[in-house]
C-alpha positions in Angstrom: 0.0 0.0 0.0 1.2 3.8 -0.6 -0.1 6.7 0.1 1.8 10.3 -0.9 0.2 12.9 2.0 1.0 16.1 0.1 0.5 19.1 2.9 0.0 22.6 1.0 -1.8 24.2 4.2 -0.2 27.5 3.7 -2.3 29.1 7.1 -0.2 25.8 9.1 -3.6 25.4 10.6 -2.6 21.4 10.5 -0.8 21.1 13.5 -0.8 16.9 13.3 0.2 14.2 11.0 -3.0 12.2 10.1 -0.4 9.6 8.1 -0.9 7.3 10.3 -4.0 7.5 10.9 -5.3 7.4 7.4 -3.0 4.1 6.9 -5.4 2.5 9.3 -8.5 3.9 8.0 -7.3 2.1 4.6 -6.1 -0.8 5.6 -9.6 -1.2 8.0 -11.6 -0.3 4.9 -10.3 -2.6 3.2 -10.6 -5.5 4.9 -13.9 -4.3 6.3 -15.0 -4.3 1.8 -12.9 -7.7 1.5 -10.6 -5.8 -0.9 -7.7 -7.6 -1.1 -5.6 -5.5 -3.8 -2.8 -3.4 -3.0 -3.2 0.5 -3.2 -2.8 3.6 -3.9 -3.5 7.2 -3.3 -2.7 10.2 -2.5 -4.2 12.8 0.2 -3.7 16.7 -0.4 -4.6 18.9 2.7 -5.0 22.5 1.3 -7.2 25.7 2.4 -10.7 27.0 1.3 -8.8 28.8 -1.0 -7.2 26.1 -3.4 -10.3 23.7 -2.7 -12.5 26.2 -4.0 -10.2 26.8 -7.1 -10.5 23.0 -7.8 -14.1 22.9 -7.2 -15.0 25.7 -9.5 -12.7 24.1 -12.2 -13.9 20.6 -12.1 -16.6 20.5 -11.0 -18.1 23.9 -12.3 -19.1 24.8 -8.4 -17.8 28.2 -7.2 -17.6 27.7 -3.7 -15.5 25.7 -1.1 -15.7 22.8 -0.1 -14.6 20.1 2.7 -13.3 17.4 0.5 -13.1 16.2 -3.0 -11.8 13.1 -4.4 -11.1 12.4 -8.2 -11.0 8.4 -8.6 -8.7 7.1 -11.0 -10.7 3.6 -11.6 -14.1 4.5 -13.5 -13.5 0.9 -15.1 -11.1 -2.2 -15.0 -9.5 -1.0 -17.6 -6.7 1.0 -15.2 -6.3 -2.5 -14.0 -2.7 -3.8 -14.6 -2.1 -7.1 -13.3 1.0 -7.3 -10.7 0.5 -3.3 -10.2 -1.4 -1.9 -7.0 -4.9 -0.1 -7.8 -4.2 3.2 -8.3 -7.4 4.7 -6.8 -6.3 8.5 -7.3 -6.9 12.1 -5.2 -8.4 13.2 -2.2 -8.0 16.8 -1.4 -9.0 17.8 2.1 -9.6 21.4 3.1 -8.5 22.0 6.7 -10.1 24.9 7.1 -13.9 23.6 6.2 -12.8 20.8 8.6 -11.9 22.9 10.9 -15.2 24.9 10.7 -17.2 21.7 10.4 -15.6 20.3 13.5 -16.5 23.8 15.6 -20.3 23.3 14.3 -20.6 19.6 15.0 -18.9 20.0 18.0 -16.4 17.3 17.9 -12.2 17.3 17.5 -10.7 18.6 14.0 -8.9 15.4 14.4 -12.4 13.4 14.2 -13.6 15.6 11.4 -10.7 15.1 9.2 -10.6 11.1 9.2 -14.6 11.2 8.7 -13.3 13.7 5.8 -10.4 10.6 4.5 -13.0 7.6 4.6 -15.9 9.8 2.7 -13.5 10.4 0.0 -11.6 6.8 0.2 -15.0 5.3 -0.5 -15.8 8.0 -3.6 -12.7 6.6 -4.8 -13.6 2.8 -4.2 -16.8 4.0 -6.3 -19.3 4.2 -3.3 -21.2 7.8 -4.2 -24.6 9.1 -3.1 -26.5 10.7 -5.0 -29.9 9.2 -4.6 -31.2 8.1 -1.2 -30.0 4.7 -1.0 -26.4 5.1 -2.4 -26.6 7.0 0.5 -27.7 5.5 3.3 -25.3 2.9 2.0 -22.3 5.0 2.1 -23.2 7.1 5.3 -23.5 3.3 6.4 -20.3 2.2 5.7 -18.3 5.9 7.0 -20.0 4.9 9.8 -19.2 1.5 10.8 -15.5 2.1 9.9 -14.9 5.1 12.4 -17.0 2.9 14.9 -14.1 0.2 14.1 -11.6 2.4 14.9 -13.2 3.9 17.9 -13.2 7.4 16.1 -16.6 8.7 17.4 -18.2 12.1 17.6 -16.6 14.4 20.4 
């Protein structure tokens, strides 16, 4: 498995490593989705500034947002045998985490691996855009924090 954590939090409002953290989050995500294929990925943690840049380009939404993830694998035929998956991007904003933690009233720490497994599943192809793509993803966040004893507060 690799992941490349790239940190372009110009405001240094990240003041910890969530490397480690999000190596467990995949690795329990995994196994929780009996995935047995090596990965990987790579996690950017940026401001509301560059997040919103990215969402207004790709996605043709001019705002911020808390985290977007662009999935390499939208068929198996990025598959290369003897290769790990490469799954692709998630981009995190700290500082929407950082706001959404204040509102929701638990740790930034909390807030940014709910933030990590939401956009690990995009890239694993779990989305939810009707109702119950979304019960079954909000399912699945869920149940992996609950695994890793990562609960609201």
């Amino acid at each position: 498995m690799a992941i490349d954590f790239v940190y372009e939090d110009e405001m240094n409002l990240c003041e910890e490593s969530y490397e480690k953290q999000f190596l467990m989050i995949i690795e329990t995500t995994l196994n929780h989705l009996n995935i047995e294929d090596d990965v990987e990925l790579s996690c950017l943690l940026i401001d509301d500034k560059q997040i919103h840049e990215i969402n207004k380009q790709y996605r043709d939404i001019d705002r911020s947002t808390d985290v977007i993830s662009f999935a390499l694998e939208d068929s198996e035929d990025f598959m290369v045998e003897g290769m790990p998956r490469s799954l692709g991007d998630i981009f995190i904003s700290v500082e929407h985490a950082m706001a959404q933690a204040k509102e929701y009233e638990h740790s930034l720490h909390r807030e940014m691996c709910f933030l990590f497994t939401h956009g690990l599943l995009h890239l694993l192809g779990y989305d939810h855009m009707n109702e119950e793509d979304e019960k079954e993803m909000f399912s699945l966040q869920k149940e992996i924090l609950g695994m890793l004893h990562i609960e609201r507060g």
